[in-house]
C-alpha positions in Angstrom: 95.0 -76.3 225.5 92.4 -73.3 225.9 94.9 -71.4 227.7 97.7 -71.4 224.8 94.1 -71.2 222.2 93.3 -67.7 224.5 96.8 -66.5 224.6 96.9 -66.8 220.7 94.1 -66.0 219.3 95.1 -62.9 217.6 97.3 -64.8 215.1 94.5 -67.8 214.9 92.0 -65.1 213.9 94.0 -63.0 211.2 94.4 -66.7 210.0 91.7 -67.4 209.8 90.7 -64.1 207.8 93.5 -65.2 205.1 91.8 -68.4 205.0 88.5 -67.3 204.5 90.2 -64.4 201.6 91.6 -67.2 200.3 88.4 -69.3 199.7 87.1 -66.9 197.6 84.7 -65.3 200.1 83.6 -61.6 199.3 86.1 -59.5 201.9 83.4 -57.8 203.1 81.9 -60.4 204.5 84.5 -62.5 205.2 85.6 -59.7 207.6 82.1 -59.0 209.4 81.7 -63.3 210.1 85.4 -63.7 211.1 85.1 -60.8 213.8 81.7 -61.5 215.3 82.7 -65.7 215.2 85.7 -64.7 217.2 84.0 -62.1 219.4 81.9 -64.9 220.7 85.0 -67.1 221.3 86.7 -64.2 222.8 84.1 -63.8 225.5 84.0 -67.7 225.8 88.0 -67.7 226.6 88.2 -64.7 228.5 88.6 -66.4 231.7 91.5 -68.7 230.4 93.7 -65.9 228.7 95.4 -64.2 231.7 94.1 -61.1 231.2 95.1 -61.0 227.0 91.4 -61.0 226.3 89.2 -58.2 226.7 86.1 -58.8 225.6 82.9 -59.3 227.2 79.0 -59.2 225.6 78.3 -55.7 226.7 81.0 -53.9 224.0 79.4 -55.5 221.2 76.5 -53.1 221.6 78.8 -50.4 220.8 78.9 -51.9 217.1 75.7 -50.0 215.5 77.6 -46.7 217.4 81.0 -47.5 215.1 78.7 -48.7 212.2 77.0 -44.8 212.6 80.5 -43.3 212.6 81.2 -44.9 209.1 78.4 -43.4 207.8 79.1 -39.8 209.0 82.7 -39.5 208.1 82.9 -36.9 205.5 86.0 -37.5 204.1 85.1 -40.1 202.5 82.3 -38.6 200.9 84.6 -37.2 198.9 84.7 -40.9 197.5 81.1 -40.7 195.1 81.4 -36.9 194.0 85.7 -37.5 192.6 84.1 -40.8 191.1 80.8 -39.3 189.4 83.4 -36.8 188.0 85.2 -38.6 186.7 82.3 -40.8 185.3 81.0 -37.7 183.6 84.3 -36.9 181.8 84.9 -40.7 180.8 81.4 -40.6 179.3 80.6 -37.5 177.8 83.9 -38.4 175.0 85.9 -36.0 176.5 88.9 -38.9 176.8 88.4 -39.7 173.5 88.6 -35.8 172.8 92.1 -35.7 174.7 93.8 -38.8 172.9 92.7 -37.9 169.5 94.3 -34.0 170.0 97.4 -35.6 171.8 97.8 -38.1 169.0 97.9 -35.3 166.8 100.2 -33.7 168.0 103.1 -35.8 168.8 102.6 -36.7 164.2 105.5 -38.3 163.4 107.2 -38.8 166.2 108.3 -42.0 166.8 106.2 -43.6 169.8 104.3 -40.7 169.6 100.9 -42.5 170.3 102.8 -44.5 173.5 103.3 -40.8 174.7 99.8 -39.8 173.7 98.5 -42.4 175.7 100.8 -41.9 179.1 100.3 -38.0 178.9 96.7 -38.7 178.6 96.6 -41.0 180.9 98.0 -38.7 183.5 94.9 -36.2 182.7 92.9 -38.5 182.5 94.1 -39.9 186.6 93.8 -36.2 187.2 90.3 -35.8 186.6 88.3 -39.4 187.1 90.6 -41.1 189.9 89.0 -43.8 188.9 91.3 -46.7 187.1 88.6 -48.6 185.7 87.5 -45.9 183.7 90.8 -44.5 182.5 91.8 -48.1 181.2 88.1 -48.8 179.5 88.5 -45.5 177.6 91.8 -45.5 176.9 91.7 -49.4 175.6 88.7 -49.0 173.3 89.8 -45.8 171.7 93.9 -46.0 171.4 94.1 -49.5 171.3 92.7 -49.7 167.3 94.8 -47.0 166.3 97.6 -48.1 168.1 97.3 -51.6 166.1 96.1 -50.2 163.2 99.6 -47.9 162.5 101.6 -50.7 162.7 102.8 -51.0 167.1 103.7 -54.1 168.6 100.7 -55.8 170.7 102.4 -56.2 173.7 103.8 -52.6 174.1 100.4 -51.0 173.4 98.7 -53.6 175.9 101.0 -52.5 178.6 101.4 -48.6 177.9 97.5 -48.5 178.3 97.4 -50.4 181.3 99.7 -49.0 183.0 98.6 -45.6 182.3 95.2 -46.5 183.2 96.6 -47.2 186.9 98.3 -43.9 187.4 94.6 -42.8 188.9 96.0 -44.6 191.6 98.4 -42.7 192.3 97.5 -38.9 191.0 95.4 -36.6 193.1 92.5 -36.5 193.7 93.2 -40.9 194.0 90.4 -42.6 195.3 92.7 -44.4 197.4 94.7 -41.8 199.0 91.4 -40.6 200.3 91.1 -44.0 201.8 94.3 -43.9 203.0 94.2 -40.3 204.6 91.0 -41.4 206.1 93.0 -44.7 207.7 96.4 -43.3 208.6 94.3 -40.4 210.4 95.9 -37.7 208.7 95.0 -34.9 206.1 93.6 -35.6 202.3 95.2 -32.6 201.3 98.7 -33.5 202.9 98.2 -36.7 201.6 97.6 -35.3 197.7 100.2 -33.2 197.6 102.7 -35.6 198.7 102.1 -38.0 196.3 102.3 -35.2 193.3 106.0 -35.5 193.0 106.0 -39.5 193.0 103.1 -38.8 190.2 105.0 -37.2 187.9 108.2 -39.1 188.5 106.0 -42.5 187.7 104.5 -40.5 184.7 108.4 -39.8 183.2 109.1 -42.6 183.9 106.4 -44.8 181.6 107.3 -42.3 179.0 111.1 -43.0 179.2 110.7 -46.7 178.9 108.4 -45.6 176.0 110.7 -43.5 174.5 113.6 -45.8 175.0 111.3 -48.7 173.0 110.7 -46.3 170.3 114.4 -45.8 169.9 116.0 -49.6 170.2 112.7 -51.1 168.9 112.0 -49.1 165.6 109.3 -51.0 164.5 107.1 -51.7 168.0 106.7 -47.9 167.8 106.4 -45.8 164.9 105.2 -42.6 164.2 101.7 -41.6 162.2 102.2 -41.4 158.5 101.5 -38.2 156.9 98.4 -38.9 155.4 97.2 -39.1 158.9 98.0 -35.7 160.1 95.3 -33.4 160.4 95.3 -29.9 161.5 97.8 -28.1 158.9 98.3 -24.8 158.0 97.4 -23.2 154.0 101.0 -23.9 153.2 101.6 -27.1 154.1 103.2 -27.0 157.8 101.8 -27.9 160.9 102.1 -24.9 162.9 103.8 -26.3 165.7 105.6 -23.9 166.3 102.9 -21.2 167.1 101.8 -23.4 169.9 105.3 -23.2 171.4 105.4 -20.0 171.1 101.9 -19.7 172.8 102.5 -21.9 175.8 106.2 -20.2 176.0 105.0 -16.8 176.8 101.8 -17.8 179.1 104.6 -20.0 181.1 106.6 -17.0 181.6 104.1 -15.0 182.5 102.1 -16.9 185.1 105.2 -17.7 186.6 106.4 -13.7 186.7 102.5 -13.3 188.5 103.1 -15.9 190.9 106.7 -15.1 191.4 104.5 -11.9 193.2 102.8 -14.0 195.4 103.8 -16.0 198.8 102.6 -19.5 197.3 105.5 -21.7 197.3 105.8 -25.7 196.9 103.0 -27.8 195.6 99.9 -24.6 196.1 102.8 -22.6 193.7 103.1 -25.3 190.6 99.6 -25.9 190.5 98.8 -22.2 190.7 101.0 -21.2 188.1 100.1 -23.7 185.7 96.4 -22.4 186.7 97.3 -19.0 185.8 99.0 -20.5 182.8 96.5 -22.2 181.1 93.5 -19.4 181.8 96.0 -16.9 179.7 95.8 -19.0 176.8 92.4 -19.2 176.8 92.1 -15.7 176.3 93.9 -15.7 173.4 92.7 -18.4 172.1 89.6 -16.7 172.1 90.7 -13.9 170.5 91.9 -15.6 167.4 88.6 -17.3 167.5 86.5 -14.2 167.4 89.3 -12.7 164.8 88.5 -15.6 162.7 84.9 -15.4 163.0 84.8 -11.6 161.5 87.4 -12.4 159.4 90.7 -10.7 160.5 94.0 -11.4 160.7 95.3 -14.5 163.1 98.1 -15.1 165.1 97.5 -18.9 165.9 98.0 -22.4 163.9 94.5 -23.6 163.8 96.6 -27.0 165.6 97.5 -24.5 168.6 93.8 -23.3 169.0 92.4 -26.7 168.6 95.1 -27.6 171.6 94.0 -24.9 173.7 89.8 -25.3 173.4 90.0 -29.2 173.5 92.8 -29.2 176.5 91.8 -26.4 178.8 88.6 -27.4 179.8 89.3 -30.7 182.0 93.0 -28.6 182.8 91.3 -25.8 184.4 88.8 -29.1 186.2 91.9 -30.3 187.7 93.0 -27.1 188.5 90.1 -26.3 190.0 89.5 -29.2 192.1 93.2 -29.7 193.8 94.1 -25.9 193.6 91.3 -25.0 196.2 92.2 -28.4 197.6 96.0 -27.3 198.0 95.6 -23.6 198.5 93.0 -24.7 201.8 89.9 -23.0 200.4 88.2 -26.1 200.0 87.9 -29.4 201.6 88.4 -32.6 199.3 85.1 -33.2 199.9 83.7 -29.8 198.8 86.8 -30.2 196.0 84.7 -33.5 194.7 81.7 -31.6 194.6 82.9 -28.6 192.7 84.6 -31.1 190.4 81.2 -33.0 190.1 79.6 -30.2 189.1 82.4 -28.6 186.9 82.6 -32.4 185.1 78.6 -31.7 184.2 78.7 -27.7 183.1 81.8 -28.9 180.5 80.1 -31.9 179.4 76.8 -29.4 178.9 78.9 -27.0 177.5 80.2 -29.6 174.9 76.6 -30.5 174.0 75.7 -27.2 173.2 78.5 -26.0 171.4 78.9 -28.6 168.7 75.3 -29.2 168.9 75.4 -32.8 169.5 72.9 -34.4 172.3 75.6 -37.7 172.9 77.7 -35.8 175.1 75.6 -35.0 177.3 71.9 -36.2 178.3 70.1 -38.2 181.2 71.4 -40.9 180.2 74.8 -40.4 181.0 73.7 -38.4 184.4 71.8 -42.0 185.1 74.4 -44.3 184.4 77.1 -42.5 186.1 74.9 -42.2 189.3 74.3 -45.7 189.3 78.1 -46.9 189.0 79.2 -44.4 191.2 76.3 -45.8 193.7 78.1 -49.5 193.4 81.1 -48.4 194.1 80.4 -46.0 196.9 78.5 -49.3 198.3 81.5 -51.6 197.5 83.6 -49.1 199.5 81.3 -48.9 202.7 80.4 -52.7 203.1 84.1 -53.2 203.1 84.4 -50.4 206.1 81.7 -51.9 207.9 83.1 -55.0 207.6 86.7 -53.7 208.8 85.1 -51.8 211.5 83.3 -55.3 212.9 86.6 -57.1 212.4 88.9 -54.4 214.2 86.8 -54.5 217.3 86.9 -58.3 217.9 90.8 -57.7 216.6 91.8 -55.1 219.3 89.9 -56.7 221.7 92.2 -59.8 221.8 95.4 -57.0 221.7 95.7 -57.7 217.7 97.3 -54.7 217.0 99.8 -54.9 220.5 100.6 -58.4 218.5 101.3 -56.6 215.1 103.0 -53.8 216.1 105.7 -56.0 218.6 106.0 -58.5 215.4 106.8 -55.8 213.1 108.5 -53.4 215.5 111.1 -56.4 216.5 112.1 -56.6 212.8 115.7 -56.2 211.6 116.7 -52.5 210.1 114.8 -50.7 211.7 112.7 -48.1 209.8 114.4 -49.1 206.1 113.7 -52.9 207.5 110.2 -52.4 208.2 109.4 -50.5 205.7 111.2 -53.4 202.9 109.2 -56.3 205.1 106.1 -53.9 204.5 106.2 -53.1 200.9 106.8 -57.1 200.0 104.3 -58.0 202.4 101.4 -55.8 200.5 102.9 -56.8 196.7 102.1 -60.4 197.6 99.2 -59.7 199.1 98.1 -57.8 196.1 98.4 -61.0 194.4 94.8 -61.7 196.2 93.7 -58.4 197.8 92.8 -55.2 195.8 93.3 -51.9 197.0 90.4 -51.3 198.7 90.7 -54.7 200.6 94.5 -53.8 201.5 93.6 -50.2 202.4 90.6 -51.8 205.0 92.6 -54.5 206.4 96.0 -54.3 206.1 96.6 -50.5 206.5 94.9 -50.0 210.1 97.1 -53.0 211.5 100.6 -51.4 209.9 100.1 -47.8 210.7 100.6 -48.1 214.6 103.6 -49.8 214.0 105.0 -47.2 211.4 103.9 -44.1 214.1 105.8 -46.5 216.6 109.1 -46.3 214.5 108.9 -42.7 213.7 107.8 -43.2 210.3 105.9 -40.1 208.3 102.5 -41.7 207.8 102.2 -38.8 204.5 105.4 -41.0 203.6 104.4 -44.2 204.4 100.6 -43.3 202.6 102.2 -42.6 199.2 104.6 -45.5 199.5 102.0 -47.4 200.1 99.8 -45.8 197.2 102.7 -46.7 194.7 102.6 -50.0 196.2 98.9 -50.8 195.5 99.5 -49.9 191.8 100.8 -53.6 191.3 97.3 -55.2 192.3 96.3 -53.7 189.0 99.3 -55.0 187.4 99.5 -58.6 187.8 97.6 -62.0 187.7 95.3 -63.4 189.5 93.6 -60.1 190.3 95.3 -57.5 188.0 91.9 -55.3 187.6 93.7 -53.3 184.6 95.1 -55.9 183.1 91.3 -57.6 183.1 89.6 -53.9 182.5 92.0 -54.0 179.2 91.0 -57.6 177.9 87.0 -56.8 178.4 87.6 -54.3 175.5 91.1 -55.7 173.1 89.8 -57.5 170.6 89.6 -61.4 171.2 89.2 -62.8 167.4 90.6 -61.4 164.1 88.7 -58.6 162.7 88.8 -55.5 159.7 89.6 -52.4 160.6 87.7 -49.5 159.7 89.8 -47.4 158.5 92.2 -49.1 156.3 90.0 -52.3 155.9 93.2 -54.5 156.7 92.6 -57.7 158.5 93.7 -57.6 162.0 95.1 -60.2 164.5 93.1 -60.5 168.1 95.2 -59.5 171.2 95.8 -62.5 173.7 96.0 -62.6 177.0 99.4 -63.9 177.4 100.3 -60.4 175.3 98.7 -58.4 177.8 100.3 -60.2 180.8 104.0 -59.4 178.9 102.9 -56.2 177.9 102.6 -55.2 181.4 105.5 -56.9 183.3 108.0 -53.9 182.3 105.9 -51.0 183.6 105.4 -53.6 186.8 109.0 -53.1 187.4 108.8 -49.4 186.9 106.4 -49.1 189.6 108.5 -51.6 192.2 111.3 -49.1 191.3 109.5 -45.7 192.2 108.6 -47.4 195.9 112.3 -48.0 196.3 113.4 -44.5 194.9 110.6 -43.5 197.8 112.3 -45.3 200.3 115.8 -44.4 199.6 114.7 -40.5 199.1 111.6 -40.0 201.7 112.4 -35.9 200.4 110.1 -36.7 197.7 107.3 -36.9 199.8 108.0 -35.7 203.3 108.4 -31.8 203.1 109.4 -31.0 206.6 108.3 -27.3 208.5 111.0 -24.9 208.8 112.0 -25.6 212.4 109.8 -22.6 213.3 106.7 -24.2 212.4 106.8 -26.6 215.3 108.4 -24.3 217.7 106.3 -21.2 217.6 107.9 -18.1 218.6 107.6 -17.2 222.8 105.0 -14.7 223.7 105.9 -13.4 227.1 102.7 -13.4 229.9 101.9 -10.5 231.6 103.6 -10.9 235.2 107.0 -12.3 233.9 104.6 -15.7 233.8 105.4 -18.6 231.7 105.3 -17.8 228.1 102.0 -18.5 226.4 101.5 -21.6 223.7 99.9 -20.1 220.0 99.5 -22.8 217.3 96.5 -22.0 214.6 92.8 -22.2 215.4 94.4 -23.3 219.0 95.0 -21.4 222.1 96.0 -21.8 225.7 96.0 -19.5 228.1 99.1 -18.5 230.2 100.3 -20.7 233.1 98.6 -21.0 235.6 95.4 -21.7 234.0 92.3 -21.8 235.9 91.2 -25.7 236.6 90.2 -27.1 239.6 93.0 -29.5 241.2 95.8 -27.5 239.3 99.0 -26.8 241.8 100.0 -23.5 242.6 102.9 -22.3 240.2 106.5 -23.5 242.1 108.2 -20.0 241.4 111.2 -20.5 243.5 112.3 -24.1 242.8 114.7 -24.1 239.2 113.4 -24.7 235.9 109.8 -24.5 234.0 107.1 -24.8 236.1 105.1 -28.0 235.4 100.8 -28.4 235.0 99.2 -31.4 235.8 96.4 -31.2 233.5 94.6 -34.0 234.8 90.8 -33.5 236.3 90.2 -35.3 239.6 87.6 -38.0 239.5 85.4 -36.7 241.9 84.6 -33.8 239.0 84.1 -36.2 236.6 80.1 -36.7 235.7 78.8 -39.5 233.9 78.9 -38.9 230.2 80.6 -35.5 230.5 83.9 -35.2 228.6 86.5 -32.8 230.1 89.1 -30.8 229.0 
């Protein structure tokens, strides 16, 4: 009996992790008391497993030196300063700023408010990265309008939760970091392949949108006129100045960057940089022409686009343009964004004079969310980290990756068993948990298969969307229902009596968009060219560089050099210049040069 207990005690462990998940158990610590339990009967059944356990008391005193590393990994730092960003934003009434001007704008249009609230949204995922806060904002300021101008509970509902989860999903994403950090690959790579799956997710929420405004007539109307601000002396909107205005500073960032050697992901968000920072300049200048009291040649609706806009657009552009362009690290991105979200909200303050927008306050209540949730984040690590070493010990991961390696389909069938492995799971785990546990036990498997772990990240990312979406745990879904209305109440405005949202409501609300987003991970399976950009074949095969001597030719990669065969290191052979073919190098260091705590090359 211990002998078949030792043999198996990989599967009896992740068991009894479920088990313990299932209970109800915080995962933090459900993780740390799993791994050192089974540690101690690890070492226990060593002797009976046959050599399947390796695990012995002296490795558990390298748990404080693991513990040390989670603390010192600067990429997730990036974590607090994207999160106190977008804390800032979220707080300072800049959301609120963005849906009222977006509202606007769409007037009349039919779903127009639906589309206010996904293209918001999208900024707003842009900027905080943080889904809590979109959906809190969003709910308590859209909702009431949204009910109050006549559109069906359950569409508004789901519109705003859904949108609320594309910070999921949008650079900089909280959990892509956690997922770069995981699959051991770049936060940049990882952002800018899930920017194309961004936007297709964004078109489509507002395609589904569009399509209810235009079966569904009355879920969706547009504003009535009496609610349409922002008009010209003679009665129009002036609409058409804006396009006009965002026409030309299109054309002309993209003629300036056209110049330039950007290309891909660095070039869109470039451009759009570029873009946005032209019509700020005129905007300005119609401001000042209005001040002194000259002639203007923008609708006051295309200036009060451009000043209410540009602000968090040139945040965004500023955070994942350095990002992208590789002038910044994501962490020093998050603290530039930190620091920008703080100089607009100041700048607010100051400019309509009004000390809500920005004060301690704010700077004290963001610090302390953003402290929980940096804490949430690291007990979970630490727990993970405790977990994985009991887990590897007993050859965990040799058991995960033969299970899933040995699967029908090959990459396509792993990657199916994969994605409807983690949507049930979401049904219990949320992202963070998934990212922690789930993610470190499935990426050796992918690498195994040949699977892009960029690809597999953002397929993932989509993935993780649902844990928001659904019951039990559907975070938006309960974000949303903390702030919809629970009992009939007057609205404000038109002082009409209005009926509460339910629950149920909410749930239905959602289930179409839940769809949408199963859809997008199997448009990223079937297409893997929306994520994965492969190099030129060039990039991997660097051109020859010929050694002095007629030698072998000489490897260049960036920030990397070796030197031309033969290199100098003890124990090397002698270069074989009369036998056929490359000469070979055995790099290896014989063990008699080895020290004790010396690592060499």
């Amino acid at each position: 009996m211990l002998p078949f207990i030792a043999e198996n005690l990989a599967p009896i462990m992740f068991a009894a992790l479920v088990l313990f998940l299932l209970l109800g158990y915080p995962a933090a610590f459900s993780l740390a008391a799993v791994g050192l339990v089974f540690f101690v009967i690890g070492v226990e059944l060593a002797p009976y497993s046959g050599g399947a356990i390796n695990l012995s008391w002296p490795l558990l005193g390298t748990m404080p030196e693991r513990i040390f590393g989670v603390m010192t990994n600067d990429t997730l730092l990036a974590i607090p300063f994207f999160a106190y960003m977008g804390l800032i934003l979220e707080r300072s009434g800049m959301a609120e700023d963005l849906l009222e001007t977006v509202g606007q704008l769409f007037g009349s249009v039919r779903g127009g408010l639906a589309f206010a609230v996904i293209f918001v949204g999208a900024l707003l995922a842009a900027t905080t990265g943080v889904v809590a806060a979109s959906v809190i904002s969003m709910g308590l300021i859209s909702l009431p309008i949204m009910m109050r101008y006549g559109y069906d509970r359950r569409f508004s509902a789901g519109t705003i939760a859904a949108s609320g989860t594309l910070a999921q999903i949008f650079p900089p994403s909280l959990v892509l970091i956690v997922l770069a950090d995981q699959l051991g690959r770049s936060v940049g790579d990882m952002y800018t392949g899930a920017l194309v799956p961004a936007l297709i997710l964004t078109s489509l929420y507002a395609t589904f949108a569009f399509a209810v405004a235009f079966i569904w007539k009355s879920a969706a109307p547009g504003l009535p006129v009496e609610a349409i601000r922002y008009r010209q002396p003679d009665g129009s909107r002036g609409s058409t100045s804006l396009v006009v205005l965002t026409s030309i500073c299109a054309v002309t960032a993209l003629l300036i960057m056209l110049q330039t050697h950007y290309r891909g992901a660095d070039f869109v968000v470039l451009t759009m940089t570029l873009g946005v920072c032209f019509a700020v300049i005129v905007a300005g200048i119609n401001w000042l022409l209005r001040l002194v009291g000259g002639p203007q040649f923008l609708s006051s609706l295309a200036e009060h686009v451009v000043f209410v806009m540009v602000p968090p657009l040139l945040l965004i552009f500023l955070v994942l343009g350095t990002i992208f362009i590789g002038v910044a690290t994501p962490t020093e991105g998050g603290a530039m964004g930190a620091v920008g979200a703080m100089l607009l909200a100041l700048g607010k303050r100051y400019s309509e004079g009004n000390r809500a927008r920005f004060n301690f306050e704010i700077m004290r209540s963001a610090a302390q969310s953003t402290a929980k949730l940096s804490a949430f984040v690291m007990f979970i690590l630490i727990g993970a980290r405790i977990f994985s070493l009991t887990f590897y010990g007993v050859n965990g991961h040799l058991w995960v990756e033969h299970l899933l390696t040995s699967l029908p389909g090959g990459e396509v069938g792993f990657l199916i068993f994969v994605n409807i492995l983690v949507f049930f799971l979401a049904f219990f785990l949320d992202f963070f948990e998934l990212a922690f546990i789930i993610v470190p036990l499935l990426a050796p498997a992918a690498e195994a298969l040949g699977i892009d772990l960029i690809w597999f990240g953002v397929i993932l990312a989509v993935n993780m969307q649902t844990s928001f979406m659904h019951p039990p745990f559907g975070f938006a879904l309960f974000y949303l229902r903390s702030v919809a209305p629970r009992a009939p109440y007057i609205d404000k405005v038109t002082g009409q009596r209005m009926p509460p949202v339910t629950t149920a409501e909410i749930y239905w609300g959602a289930l179409p968009y839940l769809c949408i987003q199963l859809f997008v991970v199997a448009l990223l399976i079937a297409f893997p060219g929306l994520v994965r950009h492969d190099p030129p074949p060039s990039a991997h095969r660097p051109a020859a560089v010929t050694a002095p001597g007629g030698a072998a030719p000489a490897f260049k990669s960036e920030g990397f050099h070796l030197p031309p065969y033969p290199p100098s290191i003890p124990g090397a052979p002698p270069p074989d210049t009369t036998g056929p073919g490359a000469p070979t190098l055995d790099m290896s260091v014989p063990p008699d040069l080895v020290k004790p705590g010396e690592v060499k090359p």
